[in-house]
C-alpha positions as CSV (number, residue, x, y, z in Angstrom):
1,X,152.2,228.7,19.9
2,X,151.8,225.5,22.5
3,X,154.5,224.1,20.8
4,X,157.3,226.7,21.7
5,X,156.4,226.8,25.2
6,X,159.2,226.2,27.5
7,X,159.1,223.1,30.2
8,X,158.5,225.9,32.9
9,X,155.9,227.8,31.2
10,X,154.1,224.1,30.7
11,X,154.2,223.7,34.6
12,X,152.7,227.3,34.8
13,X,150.0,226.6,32.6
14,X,148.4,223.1,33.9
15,X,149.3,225.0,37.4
16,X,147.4,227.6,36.6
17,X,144.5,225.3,34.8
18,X,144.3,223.2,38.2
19,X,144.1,226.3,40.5
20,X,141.1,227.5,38.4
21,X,139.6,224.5,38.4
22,X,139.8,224.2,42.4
23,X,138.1,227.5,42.7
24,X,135.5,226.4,40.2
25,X,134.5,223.2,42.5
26,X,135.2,225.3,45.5
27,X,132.6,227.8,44.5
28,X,130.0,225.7,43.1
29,X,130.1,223.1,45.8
30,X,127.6,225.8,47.7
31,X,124.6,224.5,45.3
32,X,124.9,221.6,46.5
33,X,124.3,221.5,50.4
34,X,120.4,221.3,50.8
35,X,120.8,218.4,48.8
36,X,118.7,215.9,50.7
37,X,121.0,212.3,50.6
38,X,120.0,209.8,51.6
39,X,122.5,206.7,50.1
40,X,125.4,206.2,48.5
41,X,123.6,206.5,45.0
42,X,123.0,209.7,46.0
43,X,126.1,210.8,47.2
44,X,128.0,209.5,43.3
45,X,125.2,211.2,41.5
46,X,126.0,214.6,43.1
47,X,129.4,214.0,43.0
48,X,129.2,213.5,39.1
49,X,127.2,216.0,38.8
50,X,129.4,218.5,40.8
51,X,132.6,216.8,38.5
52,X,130.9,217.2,35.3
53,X,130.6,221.5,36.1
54,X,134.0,221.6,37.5
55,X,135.4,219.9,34.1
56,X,133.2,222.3,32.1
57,X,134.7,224.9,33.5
58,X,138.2,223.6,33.3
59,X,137.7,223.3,29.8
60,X,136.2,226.6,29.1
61,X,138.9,227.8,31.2
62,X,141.6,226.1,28.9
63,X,139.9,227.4,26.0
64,X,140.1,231.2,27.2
65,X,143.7,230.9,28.2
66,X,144.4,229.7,24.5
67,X,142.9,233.0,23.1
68,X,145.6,236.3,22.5
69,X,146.3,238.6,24.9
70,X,143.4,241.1,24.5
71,X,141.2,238.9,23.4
72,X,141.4,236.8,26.7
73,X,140.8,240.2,28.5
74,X,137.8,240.7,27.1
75,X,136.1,237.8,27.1
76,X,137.7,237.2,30.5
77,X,136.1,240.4,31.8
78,X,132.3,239.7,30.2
79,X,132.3,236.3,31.7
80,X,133.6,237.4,35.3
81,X,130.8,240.1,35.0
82,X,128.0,238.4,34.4
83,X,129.0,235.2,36.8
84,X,129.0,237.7,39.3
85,X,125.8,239.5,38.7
86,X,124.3,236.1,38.6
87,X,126.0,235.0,41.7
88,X,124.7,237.9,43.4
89,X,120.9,236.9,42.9
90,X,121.6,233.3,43.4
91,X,123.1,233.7,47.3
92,X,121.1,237.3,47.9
93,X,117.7,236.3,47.0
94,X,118.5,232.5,46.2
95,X,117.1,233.2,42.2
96,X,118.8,231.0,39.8
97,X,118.2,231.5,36.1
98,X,117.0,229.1,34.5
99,X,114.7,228.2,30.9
100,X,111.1,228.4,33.0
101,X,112.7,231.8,34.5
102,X,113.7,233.0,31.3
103,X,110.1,232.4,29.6
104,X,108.7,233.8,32.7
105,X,110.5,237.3,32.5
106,X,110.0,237.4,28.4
107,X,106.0,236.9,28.3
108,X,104.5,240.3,28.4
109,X,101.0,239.3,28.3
């Protein structure tokens, strides 16, 4: 299917790819400013940080717009649901999800 793409539609796509990712480092750059820094080193290891999660989701991205029609929908929709449930609680009441937070609400002692 990549292959019969037109020159055009190829611009449109890594367009389309970059814009996304853009929005992904725009968005998640927000977790990042209480950071205390303090030197340089600290300054590349957020930075590679923040790069590694906005290649992530560059490449999840990719993946999704690879899928059909309907099935990009779909998935599209779940994913854009729960990100923004979860964003909600991260900026509203500054919760994050996590592993300890998952063990916390699953114990039922």
């Amino acid at each position: 299917m990549i292959g019969n793409l037109r020159h055009s539609d190829w611009l449109r796509w890594i367009g389309h790819s970059i814009l996304c990712a853009l929005f992904i480092g725009i968005f998640t750059v927000t977790d990042f400013w209480g950071m205390p820094l303090n030197s340089i080193i600290d300054y590349l290891i957020i930075f590679s940080h923040w790069a590694s999660i906005v290649f992530a989701g560059m490449c999840v991205n990719l993946i999704l717009t690879l899928l059909p029609r309907l099935g990009f929908v779909i998935v599209y929709t779940v994913i854009t649901f729960l990100a923004s449930v979860l964003a909600f609680y991260r900026y509203t009441m500054n919760f994050t999800l996590n592993t300890m937070m998952l063990d916390i609400i699953l114990q039922n002692d």
